[in-house]
C-alpha positions in Angstrom: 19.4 9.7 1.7 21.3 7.8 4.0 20.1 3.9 4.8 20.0 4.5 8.3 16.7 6.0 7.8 15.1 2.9 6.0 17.0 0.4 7.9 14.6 -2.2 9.6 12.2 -0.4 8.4 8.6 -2.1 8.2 7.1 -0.3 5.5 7.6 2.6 2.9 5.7 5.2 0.5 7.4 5.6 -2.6 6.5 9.2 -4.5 7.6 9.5 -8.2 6.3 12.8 -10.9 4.5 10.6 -13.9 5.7 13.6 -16.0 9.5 12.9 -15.5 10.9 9.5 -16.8 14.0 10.2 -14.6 11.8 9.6 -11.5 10.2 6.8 -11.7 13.7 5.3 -12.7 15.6 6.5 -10.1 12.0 4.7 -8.0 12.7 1.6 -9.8 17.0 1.5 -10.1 17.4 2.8 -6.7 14.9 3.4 -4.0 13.6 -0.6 -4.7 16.5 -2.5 -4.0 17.9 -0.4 -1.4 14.7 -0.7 0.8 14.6 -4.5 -0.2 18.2 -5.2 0.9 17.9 -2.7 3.8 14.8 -2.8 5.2 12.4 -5.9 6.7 12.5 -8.3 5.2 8.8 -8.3 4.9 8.4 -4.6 4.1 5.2 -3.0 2.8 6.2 -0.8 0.0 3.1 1.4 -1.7 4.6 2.9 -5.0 2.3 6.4 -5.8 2.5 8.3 -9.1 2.1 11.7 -8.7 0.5 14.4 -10.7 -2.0 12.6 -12.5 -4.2 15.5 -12.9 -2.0 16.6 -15.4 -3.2 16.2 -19.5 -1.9 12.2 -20.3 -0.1 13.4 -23.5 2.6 15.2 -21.0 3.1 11.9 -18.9 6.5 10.3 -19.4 5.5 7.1 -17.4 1.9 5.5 -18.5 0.0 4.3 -15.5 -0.2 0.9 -17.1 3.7 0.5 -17.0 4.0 1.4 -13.8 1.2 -1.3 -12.5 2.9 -3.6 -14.4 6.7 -2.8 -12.7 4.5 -2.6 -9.3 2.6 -6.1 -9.7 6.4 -7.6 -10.3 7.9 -6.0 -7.4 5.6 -5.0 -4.4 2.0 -5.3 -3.2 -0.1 -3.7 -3.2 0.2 -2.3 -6.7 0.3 1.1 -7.8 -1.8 4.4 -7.3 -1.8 7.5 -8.7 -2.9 10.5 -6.8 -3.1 14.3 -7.7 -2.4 16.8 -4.9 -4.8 19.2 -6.8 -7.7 18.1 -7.3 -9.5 15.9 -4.9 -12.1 14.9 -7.6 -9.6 12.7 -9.4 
């Protein structure tokens, strides 16, 4: 993605699978800091794991872990939504 998209921006939704480790780096390593040195300064940035439904034994990043990284880095911390079923 090119940063004229997220330049200036005021805010941003940040998607990563909680069954793929690679993901939630790439969130963390990449999509983070470019939106921090590119965007406003005082940028709203949600961070949402996906696919929660999915059995906890198969999730490669634990929702704790990713609460944590999200209390360090942007507010409001960390959700995680399933696109499958609206119970959850």
């Amino acid at each position: 993605m090119t940063r004229a998209y997220f330049r200036n921006a005021v805010g941003a939704i940040l998607v990563y699978d909680v069954t793929k480790r690679q993901s939630f780096e790439n969130m963390k390593n990449r999509w983070i800091s470019q939106l921090q040195e590119f965007g406003h300064q005082d940028m709203y940035i949600i961070i949402i794991g996906n696919k929660c439904d999915i059995d906890p034994g198969q999730h490669a990043v634990r929702q704790a872990e990713a609460a944590e990284f999200a209390g360090e880095q942007v507010s409001p911390p960390h959700h995680h939504i399933t696109s499958l079923n609206p119970s959850l």
